[in-house]
Backbone and ligand atoms as CSV (ligand in chain L), in Angstrom:
chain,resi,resn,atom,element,x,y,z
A,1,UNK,N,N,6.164,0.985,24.929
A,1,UNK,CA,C,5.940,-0.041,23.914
A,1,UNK,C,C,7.240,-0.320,23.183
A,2,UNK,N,N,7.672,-1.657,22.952
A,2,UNK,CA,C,8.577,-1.839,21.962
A,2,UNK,C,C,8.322,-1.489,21.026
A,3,UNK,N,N,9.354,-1.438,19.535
A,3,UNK,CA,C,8.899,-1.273,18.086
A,3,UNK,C,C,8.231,-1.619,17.596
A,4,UNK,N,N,6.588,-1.746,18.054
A,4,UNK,CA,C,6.008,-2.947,17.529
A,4,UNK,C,C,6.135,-3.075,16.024
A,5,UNK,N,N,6.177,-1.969,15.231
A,5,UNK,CA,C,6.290,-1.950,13.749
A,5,UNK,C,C,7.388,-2.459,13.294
A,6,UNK,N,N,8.892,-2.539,14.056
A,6,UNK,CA,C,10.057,-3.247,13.595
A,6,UNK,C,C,9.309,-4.564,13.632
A,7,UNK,N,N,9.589,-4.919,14.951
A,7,UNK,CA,C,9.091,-6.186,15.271
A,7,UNK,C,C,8.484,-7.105,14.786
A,8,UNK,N,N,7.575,-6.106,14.242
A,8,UNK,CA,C,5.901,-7.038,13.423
A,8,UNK,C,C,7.066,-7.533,11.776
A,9,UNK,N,N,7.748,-6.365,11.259
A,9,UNK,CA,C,8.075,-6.354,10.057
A,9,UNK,C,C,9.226,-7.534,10.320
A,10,UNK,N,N,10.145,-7.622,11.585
A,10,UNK,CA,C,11.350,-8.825,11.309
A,10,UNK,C,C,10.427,-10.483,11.669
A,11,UNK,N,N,9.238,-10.247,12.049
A,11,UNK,CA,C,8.290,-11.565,11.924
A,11,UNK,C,C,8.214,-12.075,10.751
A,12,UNK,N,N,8.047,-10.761,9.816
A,12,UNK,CA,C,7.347,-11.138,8.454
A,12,UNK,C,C,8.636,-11.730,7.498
A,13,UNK,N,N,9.719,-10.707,7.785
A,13,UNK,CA,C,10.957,-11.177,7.180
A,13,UNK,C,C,11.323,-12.393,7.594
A,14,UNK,N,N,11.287,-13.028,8.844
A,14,UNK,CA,C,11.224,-14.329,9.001
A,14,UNK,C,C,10.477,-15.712,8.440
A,15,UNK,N,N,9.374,-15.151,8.363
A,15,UNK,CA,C,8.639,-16.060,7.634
A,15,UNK,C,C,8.955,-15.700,6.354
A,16,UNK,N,N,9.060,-14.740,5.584
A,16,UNK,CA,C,9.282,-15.193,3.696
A,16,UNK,C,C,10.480,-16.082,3.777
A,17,UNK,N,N,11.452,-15.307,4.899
A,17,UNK,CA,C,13.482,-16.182,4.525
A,17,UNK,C,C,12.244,-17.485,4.636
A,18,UNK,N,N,11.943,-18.077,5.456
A,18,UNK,CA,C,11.810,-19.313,5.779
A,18,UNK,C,C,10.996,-20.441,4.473
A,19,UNK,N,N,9.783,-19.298,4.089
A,19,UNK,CA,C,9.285,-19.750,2.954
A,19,UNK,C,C,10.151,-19.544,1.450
A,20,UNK,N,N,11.264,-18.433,1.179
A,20,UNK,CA,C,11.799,-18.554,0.300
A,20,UNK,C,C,12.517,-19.982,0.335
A,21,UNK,N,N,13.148,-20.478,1.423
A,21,UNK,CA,C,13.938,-21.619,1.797
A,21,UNK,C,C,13.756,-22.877,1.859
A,22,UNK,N,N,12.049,-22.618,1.287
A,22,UNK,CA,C,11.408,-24.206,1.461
A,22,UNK,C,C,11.138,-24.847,0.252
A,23,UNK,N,N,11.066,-25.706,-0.266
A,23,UNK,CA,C,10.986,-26.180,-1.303
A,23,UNK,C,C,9.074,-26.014,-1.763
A,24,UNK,N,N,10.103,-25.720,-3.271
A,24,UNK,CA,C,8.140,-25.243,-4.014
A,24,UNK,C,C,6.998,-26.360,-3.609
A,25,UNK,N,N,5.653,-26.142,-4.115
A,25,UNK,CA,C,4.795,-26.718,-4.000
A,25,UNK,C,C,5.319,-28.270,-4.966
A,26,UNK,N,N,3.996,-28.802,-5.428
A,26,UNK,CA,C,2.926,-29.190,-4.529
A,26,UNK,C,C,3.289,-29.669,-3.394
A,27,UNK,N,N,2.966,-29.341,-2.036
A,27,UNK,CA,C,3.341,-30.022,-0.903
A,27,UNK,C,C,3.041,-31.201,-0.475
A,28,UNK,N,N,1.363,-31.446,-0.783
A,28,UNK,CA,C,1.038,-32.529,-0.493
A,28,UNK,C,C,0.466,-33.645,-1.871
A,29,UNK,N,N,0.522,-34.719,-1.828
A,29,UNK,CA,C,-0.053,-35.418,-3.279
A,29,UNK,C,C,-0.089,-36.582,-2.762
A,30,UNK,N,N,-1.884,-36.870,-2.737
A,30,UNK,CA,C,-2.209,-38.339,-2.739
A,30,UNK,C,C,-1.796,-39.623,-3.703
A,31,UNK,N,N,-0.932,-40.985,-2.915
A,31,UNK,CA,C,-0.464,-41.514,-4.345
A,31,UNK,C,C,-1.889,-42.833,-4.252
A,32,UNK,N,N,-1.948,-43.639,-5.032
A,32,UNK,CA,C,-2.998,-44.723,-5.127
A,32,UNK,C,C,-2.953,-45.887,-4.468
A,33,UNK,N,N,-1.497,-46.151,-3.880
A,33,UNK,CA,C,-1.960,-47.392,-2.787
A,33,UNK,C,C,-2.342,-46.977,-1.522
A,34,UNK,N,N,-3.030,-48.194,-1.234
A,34,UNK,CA,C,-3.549,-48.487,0.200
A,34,UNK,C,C,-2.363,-48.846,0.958
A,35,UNK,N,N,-2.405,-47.834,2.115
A,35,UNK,CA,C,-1.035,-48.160,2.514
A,35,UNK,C,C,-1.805,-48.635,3.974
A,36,UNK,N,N,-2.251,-47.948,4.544
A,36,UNK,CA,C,-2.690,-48.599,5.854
A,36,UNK,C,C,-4.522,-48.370,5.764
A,37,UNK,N,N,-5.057,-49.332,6.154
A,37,UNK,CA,C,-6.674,-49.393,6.016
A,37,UNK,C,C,-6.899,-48.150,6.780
A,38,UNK,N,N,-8.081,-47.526,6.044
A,38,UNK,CA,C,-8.642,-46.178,6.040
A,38,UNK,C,C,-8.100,-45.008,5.734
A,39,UNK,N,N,-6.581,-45.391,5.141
A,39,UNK,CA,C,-6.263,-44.315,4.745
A,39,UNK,C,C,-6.749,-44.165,3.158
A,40,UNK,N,N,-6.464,-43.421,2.576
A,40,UNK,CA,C,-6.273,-43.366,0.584
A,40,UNK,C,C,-4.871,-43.295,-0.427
A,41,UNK,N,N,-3.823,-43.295,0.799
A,41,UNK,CA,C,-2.393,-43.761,-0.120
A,41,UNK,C,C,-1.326,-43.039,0.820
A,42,UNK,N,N,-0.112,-42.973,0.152
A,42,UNK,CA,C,0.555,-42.288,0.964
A,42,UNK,C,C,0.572,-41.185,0.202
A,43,UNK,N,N,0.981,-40.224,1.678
A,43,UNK,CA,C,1.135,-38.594,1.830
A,43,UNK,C,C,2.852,-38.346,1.307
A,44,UNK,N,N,3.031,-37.544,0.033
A,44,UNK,CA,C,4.244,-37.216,-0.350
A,44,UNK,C,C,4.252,-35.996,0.286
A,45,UNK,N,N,5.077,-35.440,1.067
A,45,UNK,CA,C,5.297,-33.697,1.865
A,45,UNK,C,C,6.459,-33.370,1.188
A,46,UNK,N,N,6.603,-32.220,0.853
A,46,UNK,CA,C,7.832,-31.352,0.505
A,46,UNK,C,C,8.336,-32.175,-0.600
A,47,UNK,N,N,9.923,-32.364,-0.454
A,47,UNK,CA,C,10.595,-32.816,-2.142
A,47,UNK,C,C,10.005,-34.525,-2.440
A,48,UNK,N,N,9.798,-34.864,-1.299
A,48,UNK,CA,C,8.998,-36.171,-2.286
A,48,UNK,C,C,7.863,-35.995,-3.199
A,49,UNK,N,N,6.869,-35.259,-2.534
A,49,UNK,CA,C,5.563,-34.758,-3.440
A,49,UNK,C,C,6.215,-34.053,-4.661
A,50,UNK,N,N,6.977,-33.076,-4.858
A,50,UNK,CA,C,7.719,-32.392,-5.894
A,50,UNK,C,C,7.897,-33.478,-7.082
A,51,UNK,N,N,8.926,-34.532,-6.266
A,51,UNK,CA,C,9.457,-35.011,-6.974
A,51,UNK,C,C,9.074,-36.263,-7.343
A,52,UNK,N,N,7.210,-36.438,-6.962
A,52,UNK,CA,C,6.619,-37.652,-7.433
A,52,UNK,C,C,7.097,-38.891,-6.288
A,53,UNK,N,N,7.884,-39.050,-5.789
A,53,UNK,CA,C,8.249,-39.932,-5.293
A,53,UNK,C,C,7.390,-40.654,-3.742
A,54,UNK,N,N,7.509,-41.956,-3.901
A,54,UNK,CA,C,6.660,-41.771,-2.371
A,54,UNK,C,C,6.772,-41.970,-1.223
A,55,UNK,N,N,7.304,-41.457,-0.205
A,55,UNK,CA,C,7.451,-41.919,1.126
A,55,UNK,C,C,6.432,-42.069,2.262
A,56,UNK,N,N,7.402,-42.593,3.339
A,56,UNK,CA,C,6.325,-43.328,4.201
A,56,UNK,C,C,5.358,-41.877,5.199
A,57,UNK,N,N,4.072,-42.613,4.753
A,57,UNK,CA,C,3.358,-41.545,5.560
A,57,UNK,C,C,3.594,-41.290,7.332
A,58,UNK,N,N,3.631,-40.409,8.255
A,58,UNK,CA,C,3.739,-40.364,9.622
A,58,UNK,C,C,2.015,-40.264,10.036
A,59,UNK,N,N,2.266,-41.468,10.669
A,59,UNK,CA,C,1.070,-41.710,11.702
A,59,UNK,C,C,0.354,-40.198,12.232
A,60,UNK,N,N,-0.624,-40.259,11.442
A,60,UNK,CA,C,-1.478,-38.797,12.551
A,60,UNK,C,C,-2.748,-39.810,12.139
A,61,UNK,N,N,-3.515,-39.067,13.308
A,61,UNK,CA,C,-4.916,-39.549,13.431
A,61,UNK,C,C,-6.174,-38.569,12.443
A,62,UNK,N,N,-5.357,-37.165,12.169
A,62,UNK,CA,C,-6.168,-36.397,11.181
A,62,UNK,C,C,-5.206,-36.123,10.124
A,63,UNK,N,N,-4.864,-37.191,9.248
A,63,UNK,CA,C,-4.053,-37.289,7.855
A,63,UNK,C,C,-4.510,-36.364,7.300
A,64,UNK,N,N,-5.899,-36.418,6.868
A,64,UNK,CA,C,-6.627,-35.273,5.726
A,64,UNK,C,C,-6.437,-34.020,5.960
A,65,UNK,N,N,-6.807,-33.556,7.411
A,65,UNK,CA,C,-6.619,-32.669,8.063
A,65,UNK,C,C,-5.973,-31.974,7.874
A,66,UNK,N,N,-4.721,-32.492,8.396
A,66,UNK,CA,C,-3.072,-32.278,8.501
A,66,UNK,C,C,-2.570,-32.065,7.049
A,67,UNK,N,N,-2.953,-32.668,6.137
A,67,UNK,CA,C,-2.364,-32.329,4.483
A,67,UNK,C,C,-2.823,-31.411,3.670
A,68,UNK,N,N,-4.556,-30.887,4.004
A,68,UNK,CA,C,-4.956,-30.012,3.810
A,68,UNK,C,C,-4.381,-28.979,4.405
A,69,UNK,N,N,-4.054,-28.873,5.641
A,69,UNK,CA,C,-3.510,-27.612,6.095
A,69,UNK,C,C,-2.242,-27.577,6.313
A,70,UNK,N,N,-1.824,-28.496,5.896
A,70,UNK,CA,C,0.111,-28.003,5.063
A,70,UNK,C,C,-0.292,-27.600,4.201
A,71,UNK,N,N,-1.193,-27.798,2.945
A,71,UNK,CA,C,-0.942,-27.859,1.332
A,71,UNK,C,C,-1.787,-25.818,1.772
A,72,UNK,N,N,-2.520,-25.234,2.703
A,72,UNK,CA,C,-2.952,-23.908,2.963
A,72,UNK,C,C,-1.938,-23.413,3.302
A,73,UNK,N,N,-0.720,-23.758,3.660
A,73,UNK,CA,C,0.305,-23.288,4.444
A,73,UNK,C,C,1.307,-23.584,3.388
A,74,UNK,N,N,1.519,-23.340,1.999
A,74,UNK,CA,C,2.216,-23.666,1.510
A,74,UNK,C,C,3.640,-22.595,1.335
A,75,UNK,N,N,4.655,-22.627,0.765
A,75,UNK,CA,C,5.365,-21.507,0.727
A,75,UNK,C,C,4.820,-20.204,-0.112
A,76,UNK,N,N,4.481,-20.622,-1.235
A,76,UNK,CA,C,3.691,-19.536,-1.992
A,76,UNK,C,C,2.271,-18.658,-1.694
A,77,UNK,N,N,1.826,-19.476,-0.514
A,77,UNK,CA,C,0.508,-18.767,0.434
A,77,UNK,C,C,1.040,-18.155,1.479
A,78,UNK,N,N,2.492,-18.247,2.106
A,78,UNK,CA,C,2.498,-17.754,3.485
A,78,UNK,C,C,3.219,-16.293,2.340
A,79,UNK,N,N,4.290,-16.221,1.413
A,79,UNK,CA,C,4.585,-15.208,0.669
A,79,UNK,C,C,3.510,-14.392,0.699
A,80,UNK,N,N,2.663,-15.056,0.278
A,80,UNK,CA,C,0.855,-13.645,-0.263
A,80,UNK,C,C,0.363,-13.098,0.847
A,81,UNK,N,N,0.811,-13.824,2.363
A,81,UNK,CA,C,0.385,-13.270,3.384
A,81,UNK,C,C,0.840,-12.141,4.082
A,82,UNK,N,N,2.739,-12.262,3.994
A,82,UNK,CA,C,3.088,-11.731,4.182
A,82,UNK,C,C,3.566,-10.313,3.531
A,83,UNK,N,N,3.090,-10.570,2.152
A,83,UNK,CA,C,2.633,-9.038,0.976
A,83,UNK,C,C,1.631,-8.486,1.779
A,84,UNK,N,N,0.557,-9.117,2.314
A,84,UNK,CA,C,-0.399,-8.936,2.373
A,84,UNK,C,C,-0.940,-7.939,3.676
A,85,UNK,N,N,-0.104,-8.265,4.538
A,85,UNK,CA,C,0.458,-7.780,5.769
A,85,UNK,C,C,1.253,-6.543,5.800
A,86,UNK,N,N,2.359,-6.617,5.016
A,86,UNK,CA,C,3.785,-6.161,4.859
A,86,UNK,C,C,2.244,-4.184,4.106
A,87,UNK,N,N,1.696,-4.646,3.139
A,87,UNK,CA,C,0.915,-3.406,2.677
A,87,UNK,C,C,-0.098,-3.155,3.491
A,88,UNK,N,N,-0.657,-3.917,4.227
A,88,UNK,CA,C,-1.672,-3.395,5.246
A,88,UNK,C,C,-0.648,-2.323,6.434
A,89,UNK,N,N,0.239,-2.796,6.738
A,89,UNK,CA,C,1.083,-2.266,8.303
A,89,UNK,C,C,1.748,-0.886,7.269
A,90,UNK,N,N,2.234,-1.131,5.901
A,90,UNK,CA,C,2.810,0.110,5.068
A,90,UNK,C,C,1.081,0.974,5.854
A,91,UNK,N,N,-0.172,0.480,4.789
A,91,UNK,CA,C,-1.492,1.742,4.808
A,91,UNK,C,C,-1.281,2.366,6.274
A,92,UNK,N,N,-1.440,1.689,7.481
A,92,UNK,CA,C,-1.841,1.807,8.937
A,92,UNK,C,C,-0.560,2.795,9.253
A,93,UNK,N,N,0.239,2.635,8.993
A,93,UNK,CA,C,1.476,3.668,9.540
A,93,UNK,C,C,1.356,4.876,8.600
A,94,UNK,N,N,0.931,4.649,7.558
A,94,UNK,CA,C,0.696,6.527,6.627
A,94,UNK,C,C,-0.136,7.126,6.987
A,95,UNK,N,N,-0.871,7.147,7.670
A,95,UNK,CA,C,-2.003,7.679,8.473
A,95,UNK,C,C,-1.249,8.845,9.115
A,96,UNK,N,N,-1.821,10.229,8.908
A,96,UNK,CA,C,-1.252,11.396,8.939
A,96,UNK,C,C,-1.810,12.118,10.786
A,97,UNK,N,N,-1.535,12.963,11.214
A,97,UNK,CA,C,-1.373,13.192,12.345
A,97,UNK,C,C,-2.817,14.700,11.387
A,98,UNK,N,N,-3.476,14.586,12.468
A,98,UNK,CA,C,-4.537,15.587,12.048
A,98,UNK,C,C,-4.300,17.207,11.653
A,99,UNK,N,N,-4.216,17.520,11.017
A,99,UNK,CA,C,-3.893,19.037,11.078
A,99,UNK,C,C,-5.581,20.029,10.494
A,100,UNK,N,N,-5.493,20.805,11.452
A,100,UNK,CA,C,-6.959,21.916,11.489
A,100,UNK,C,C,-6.228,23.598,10.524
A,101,UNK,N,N,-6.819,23.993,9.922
A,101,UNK,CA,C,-6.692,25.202,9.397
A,101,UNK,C,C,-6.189,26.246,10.188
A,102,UNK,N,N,-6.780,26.371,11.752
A,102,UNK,CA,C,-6.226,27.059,12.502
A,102,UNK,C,C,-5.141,26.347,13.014
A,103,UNK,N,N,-4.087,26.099,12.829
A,103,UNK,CA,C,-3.106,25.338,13.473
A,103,UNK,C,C,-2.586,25.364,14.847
A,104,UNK,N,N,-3.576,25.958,15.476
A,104,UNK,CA,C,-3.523,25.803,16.806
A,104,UNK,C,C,-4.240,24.745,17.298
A,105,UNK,N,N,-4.883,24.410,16.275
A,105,UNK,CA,C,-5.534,22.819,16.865
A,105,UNK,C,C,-5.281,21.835,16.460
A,106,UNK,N,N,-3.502,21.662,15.502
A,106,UNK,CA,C,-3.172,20.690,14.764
A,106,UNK,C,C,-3.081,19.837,15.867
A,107,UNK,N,N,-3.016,18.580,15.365
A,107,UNK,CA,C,-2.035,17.763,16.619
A,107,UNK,C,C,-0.827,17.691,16.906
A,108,UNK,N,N,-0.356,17.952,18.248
A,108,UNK,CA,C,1.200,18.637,18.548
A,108,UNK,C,C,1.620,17.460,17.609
A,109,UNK,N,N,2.047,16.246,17.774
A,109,UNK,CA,C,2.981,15.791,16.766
A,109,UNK,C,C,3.084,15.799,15.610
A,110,UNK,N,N,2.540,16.345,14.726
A,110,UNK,CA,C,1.985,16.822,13.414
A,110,UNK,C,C,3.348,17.475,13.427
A,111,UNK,N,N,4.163,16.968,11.597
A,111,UNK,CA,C,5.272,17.705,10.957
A,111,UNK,C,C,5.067,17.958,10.026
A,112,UNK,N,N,5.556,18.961,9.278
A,112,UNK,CA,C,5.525,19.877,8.060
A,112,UNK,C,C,5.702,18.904,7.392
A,113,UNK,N,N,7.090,18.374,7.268
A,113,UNK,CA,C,7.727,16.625,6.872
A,113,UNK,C,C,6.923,15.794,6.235
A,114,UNK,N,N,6.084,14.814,7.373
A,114,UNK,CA,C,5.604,14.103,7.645
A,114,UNK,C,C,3.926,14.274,7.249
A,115,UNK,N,N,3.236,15.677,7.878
A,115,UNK,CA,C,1.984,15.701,7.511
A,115,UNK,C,C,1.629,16.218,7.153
A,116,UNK,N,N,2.667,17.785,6.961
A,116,UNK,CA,C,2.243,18.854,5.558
A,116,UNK,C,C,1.799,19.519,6.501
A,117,UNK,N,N,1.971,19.660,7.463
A,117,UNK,CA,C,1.602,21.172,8.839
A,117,UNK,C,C,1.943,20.879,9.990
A,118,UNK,N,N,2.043,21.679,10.984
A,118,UNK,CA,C,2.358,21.721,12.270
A,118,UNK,C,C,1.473,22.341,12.859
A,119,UNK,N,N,1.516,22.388,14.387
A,119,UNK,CA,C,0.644,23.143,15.231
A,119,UNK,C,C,1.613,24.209,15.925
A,120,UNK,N,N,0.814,25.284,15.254
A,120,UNK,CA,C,1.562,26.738,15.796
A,120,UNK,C,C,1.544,27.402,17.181
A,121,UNK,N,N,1.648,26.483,17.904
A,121,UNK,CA,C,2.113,26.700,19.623
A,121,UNK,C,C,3.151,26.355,19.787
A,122,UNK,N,N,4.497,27.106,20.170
A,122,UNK,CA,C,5.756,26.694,20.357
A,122,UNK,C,C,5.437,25.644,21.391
A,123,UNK,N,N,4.615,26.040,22.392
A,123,UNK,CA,C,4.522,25.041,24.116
A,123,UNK,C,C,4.026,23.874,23.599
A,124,UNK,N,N,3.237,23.469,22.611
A,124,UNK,CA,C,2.669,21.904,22.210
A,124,UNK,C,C,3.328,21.457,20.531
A,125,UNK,N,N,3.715,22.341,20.404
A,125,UNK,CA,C,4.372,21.691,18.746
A,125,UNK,C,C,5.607,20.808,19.685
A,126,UNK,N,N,5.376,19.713,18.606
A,126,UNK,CA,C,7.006,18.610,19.012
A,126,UNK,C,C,6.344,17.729,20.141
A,127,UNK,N,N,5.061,18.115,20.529
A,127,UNK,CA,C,4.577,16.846,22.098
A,127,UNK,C,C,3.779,15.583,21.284
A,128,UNK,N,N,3.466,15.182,22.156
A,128,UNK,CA,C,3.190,13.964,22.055
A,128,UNK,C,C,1.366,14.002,20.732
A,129,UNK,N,N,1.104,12.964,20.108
A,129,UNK,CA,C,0.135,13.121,19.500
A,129,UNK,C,C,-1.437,13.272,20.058
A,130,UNK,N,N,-2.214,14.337,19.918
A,130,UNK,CA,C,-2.973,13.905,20.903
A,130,UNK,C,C,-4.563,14.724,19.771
A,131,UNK,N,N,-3.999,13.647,18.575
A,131,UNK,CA,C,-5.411,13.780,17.506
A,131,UNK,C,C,-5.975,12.306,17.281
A,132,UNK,N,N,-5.042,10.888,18.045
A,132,UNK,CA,C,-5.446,9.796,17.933
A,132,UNK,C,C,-4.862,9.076,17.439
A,133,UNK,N,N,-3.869,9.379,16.328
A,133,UNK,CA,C,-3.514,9.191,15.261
A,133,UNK,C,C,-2.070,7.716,15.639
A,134,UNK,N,N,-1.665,7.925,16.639
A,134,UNK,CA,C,-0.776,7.265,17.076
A,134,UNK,C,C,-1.356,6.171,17.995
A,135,UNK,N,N,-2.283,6.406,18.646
A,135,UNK,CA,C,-3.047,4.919,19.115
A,135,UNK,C,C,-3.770,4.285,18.494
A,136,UNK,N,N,-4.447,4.888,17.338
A,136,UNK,CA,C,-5.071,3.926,16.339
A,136,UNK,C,C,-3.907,3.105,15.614
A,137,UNK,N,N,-2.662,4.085,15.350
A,137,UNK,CA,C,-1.696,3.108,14.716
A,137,UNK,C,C,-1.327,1.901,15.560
A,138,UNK,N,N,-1.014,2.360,16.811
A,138,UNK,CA,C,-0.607,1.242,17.821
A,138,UNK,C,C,-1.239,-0.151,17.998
A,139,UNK,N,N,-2.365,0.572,17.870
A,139,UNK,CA,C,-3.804,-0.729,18.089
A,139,UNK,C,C,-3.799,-1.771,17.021
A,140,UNK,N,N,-3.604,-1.028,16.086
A,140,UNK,CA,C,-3.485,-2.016,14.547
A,140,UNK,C,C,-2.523,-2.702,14.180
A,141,UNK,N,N,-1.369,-2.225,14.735
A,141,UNK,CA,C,-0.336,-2.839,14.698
A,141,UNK,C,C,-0.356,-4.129,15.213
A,142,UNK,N,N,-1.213,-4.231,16.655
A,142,UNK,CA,C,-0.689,-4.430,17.560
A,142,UNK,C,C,-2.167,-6.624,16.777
A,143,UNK,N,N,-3.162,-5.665,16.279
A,143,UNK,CA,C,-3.771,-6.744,15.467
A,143,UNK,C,C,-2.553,-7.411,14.829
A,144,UNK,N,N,-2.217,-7.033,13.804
A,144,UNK,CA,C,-1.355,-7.684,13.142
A,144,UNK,C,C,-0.130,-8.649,13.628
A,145,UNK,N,N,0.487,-7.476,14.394
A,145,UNK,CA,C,1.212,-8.419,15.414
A,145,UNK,C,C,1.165,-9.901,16.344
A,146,UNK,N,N,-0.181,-9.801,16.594
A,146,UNK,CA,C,-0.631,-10.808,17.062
A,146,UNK,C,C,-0.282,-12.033,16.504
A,147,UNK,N,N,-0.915,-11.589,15.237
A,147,UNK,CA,C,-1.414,-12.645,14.452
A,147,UNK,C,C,0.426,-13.640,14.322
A,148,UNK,N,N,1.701,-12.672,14.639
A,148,UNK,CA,C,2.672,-13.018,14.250
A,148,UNK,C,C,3.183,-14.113,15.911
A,149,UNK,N,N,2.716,-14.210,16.409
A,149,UNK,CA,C,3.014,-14.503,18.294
A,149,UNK,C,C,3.252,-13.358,19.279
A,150,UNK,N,N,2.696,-12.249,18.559
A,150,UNK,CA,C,3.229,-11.061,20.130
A,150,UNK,C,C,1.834,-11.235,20.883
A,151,UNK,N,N,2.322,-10.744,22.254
A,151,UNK,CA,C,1.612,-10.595,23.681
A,151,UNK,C,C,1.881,-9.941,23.882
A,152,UNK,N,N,1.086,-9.514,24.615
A,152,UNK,CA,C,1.459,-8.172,25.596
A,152,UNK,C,C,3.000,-8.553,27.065
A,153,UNK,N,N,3.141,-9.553,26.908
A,153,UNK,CA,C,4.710,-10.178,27.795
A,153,UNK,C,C,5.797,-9.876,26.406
A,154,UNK,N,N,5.239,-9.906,24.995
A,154,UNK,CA,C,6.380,-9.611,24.559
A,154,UNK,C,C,6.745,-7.989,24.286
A,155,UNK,N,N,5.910,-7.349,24.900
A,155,UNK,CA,C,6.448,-5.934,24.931
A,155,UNK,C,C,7.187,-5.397,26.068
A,156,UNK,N,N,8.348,-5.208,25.866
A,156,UNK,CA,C,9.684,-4.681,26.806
A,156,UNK,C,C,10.238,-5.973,27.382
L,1,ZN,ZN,ZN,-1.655,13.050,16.242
């Protein structure tokens, strides 16, 4: 598997740079002329809407649509998403590697470090995790990730 946890996290850093970089709301703002029949005025996007001003709307066939879901997609909503994300992938990765009282049944990857015990078999301490703990992380990640454009083609 690639990093999926880098990975997922330079998605997210991509999208705030991009939303820090965009000009504030309101994105979208209906003005009062009739500009073309059936519409309800023109569509101000980005610094025209800001700045009151009105430019020419671009031909789409779902105007409403389309302005509603810029004005959901605004810079200050994709920010909350990516908090939102950024502390979900923090919870999903603190997830501790199992450790049992008899520590012969910790899970080999289990660190003193990391999970506050080890498993006291020289032959399985330091192996691979095998309490779950690392494929549930993977899996969740791998949700989140999604949601950013990964596939399974974008791993390796
Ligand atoms: Zn484990």
């Amino acid at each position: 598997m690639a990093d999926l946890h880098a990975w997922t996290l330079q998605q997210i850093s991509k999208r705030e740079a991009t939303a820090l970089a965009a000009t504030e709301g309101p994105w979208v703002r209906w003005a009062d002329q009739e500009v073309i029949p059936g519409w309800d005025g023109f569509i101000m996007i980005g610094d025209d809407a800001a700045d009151g001003e009105e430019c020419n709307p671009v031909a789409k066939v779902n105007i409403v649509e389309d302005c509603e879901h810029i004005t959901l997609n605004d810079p200050a909503s994709v920010l909350r998403r990516c908090a939102a994300d950024r502390k979900l992938i923090g919870d999903v990765v603190a997830e501790r590697h199992i450790l049992v009282e008899d520590c012969w049944y910790t899970c080999a990857a289990a660190t003193e470090e990391r999970d506050g015990g080890e498993n006291c078999d020289d032959e399985r301490r330091g192996g691979a995790c095998d309490c779950g703990r690392d494929a549930r992380v993977e899996r969740r990640l791998r949700i989140v990730a999604e949601g950013y454009g990964w596939t399974e083609s974008s791993d390796g």
